[in-house]
C-alpha positions as CSV (number, residue, x, y, z in Angstrom):
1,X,31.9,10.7,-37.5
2,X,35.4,10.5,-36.7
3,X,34.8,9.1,-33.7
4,X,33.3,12.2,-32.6
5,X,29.7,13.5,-31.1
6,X,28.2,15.0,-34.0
7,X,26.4,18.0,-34.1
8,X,22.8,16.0,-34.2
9,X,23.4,13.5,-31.4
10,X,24.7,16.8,-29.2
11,X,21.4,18.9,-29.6
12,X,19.4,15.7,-28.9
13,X,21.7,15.1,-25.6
14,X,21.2,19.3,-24.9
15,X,17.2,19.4,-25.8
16,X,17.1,15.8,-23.4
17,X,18.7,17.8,-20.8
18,X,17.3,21.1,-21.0
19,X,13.5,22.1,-19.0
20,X,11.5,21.4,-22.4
21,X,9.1,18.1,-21.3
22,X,10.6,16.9,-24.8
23,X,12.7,15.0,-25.3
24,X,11.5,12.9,-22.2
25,X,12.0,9.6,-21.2
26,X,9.9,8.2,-23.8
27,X,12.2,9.6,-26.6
28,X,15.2,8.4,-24.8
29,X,13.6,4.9,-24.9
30,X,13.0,4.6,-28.3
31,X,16.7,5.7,-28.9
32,X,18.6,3.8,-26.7
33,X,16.4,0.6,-28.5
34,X,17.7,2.3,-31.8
35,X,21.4,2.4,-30.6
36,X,20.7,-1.7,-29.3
37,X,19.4,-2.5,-32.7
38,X,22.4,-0.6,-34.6
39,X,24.6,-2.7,-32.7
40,X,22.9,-5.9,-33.7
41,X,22.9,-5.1,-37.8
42,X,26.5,-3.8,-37.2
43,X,27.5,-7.6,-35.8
44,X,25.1,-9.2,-38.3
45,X,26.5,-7.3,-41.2
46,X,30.1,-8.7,-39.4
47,X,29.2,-12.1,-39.5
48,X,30.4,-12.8,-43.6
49,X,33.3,-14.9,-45.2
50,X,33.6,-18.4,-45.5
51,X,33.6,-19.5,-42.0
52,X,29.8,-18.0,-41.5
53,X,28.6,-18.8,-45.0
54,X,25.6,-21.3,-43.6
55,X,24.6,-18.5,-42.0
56,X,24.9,-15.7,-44.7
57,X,21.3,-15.1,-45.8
58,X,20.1,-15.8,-41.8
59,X,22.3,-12.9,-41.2
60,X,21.2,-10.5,-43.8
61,X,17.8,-11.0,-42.8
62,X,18.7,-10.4,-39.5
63,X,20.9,-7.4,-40.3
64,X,17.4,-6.0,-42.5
65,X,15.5,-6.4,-39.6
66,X,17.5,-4.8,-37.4
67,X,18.3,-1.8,-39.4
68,X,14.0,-1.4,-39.9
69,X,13.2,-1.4,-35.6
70,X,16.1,1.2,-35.9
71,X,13.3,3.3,-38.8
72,X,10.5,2.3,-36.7
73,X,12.3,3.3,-33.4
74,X,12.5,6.8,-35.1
75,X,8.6,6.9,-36.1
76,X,8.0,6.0,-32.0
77,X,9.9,8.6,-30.7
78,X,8.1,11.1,-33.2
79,X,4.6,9.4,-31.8
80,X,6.0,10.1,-28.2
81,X,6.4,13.4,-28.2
82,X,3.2,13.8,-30.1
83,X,0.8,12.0,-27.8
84,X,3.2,13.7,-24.5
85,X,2.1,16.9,-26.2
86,X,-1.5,16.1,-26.7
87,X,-1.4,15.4,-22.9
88,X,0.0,18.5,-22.0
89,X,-2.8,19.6,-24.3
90,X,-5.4,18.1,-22.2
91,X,-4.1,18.7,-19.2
92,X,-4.5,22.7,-20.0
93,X,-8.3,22.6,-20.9
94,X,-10.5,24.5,-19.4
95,X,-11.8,23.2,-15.7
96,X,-14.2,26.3,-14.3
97,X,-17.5,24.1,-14.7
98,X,-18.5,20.7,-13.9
99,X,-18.8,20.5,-17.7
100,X,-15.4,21.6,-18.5
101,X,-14.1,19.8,-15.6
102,X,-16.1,16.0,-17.0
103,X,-14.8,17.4,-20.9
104,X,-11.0,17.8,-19.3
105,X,-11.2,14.4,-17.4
106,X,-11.8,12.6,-20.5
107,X,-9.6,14.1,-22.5
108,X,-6.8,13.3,-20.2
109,X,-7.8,9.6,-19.6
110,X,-7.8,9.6,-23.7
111,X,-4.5,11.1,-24.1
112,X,-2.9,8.9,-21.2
113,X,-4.4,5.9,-23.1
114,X,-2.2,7.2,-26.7
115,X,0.8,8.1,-24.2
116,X,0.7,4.6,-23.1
117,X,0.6,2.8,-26.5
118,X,3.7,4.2,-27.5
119,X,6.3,2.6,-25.3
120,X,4.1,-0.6,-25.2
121,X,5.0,-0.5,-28.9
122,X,8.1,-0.2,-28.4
123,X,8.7,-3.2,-26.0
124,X,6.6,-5.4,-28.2
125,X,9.1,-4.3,-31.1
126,X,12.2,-4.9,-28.2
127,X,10.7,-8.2,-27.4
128,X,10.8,-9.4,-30.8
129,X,14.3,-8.1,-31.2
130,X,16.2,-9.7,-28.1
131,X,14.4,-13.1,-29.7
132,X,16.3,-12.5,-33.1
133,X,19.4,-11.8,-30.7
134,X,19.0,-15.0,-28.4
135,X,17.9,-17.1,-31.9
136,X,21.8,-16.5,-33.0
137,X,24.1,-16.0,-30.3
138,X,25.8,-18.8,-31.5
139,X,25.9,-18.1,-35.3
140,X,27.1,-14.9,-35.1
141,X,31.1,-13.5,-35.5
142,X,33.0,-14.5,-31.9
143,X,34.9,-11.5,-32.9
144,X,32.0,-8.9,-32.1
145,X,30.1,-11.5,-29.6
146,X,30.6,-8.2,-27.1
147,X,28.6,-6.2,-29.6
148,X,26.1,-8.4,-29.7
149,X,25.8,-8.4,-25.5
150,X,25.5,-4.5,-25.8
151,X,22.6,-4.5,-28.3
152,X,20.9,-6.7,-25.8
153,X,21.9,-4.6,-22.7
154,X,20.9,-1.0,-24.4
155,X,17.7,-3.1,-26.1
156,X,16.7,-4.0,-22.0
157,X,17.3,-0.9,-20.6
158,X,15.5,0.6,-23.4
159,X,12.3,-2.3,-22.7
160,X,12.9,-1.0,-18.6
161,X,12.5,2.4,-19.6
162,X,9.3,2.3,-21.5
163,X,7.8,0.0,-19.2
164,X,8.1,3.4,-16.4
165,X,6.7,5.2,-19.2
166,X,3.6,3.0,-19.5
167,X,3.3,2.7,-16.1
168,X,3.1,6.2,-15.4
169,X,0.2,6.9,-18.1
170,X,-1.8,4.0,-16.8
171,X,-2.0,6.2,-14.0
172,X,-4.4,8.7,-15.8
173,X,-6.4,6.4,-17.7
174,X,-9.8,6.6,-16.3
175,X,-10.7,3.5,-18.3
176,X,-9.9,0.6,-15.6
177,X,-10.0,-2.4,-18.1
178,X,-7.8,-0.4,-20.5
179,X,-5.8,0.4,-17.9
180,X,-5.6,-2.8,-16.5
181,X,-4.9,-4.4,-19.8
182,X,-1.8,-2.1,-20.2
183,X,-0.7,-3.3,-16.5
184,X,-0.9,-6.8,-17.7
185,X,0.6,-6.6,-21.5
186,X,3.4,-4.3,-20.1
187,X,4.4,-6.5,-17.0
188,X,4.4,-9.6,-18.9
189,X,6.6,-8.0,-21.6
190,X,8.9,-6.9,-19.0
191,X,9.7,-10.2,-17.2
192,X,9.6,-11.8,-20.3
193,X,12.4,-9.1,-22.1
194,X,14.3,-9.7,-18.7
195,X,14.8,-13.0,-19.5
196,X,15.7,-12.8,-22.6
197,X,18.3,-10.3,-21.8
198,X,19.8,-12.8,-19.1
199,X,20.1,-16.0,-21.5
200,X,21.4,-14.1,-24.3
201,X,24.4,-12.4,-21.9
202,X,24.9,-15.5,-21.0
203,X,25.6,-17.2,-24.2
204,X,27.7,-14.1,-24.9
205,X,29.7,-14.4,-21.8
206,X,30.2,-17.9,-22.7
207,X,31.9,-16.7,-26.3
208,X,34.3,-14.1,-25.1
């Protein structure tokens, strides 16, 4: 890249900030986890020589997985701008009768429902990440330890991002145990990727 934007990460930044409802949050989500999980394979793939060899195979595991939430980071932003479209679909049925009015409502609270799994996917897949990241802090090459502190950081504020998203979907779900179950999985995840943020900066901290 020659240390360069390129031409694809430039239309994604112009279409993000352009009045098109997509890319929206949602997508921006799924790629700042994608750029938190680069950084993680790129320091995993680091991590070689004689000095880490009791960790090799840990670490090529680690750099596999890493590089697959970055594949399955791609599929979620595709399935957020799908289901944000499919609301936007909804939200323009017809509303005239009582009929079309009951029809409209429940497409909405159904499309709010597929709007919401998205980003809860994506901070179950974050969670399971920053766990992989706080599992081998201390393995990993002290010469990228800082690396390894910004895949946690962009992989939080990716977490932070979807939890809004969620948040704002449960909104329109008409459902209240469904909705309340999202309220529930997505607050716990959030705390709980919080603090696995703070130990693993921490422990980086403490390496630098």
């Amino acid at each position: 890249m020659n240390g360069s934007w390129n031409s694809s990460i430039r239309l994604f930044l112009d279409e993000a900030a352009s009045a098109s409802p997509t890319p929206g949050g949602g997508s921006v989500a799924a790629l700042a986890a994608a750029l938190g999980a680069s950084m993680g394979s790129m320091v995993s793939t680091l991590t070689t020589g004689k000095r880490h060899e009791a960790v090799r195979e840990q670490m090529a595991a680690t750099a596999e997985e890493m590089s697959e939430a970055m594949r399955q980071c791609e599929t979620l932003m595709n399935r957020d701008i799908e289901s944000f479209n499919n609301y936007m679909s909804a939200l323009a049925l017809p509303k005239a009768s009582s009929a079309e009015r009951d029809a409209r409502s429940r497409a909405i609270g159904q499309a709010a429902v597929r709007a919401a799994e998205v980003p809860l996917s994506l901070m179950k897949l974050i969670h399971r990440l920053l766990i992989v990241l706080d599992e081998s802090v201390h393995e990993v090459n002290r010469n990228v330890i800082s690396d390894w502190g910004i895949a946690a950081l962009m992989l939080d504020a990716a977490a932070q991002s979807a939890w809004l998203t969620v948040e704002i979907n449960v909104a329109s779900i008409n459902d209240v145990e469904a909705a309340g179950r999202f309220q529930e999985q997505g607050s716990q995840l959030s705390d709980e990727i919080a603090q696995l943020k703070q130990t693993v900066m921490r422990n980086v901290r403490a390496r630098l």
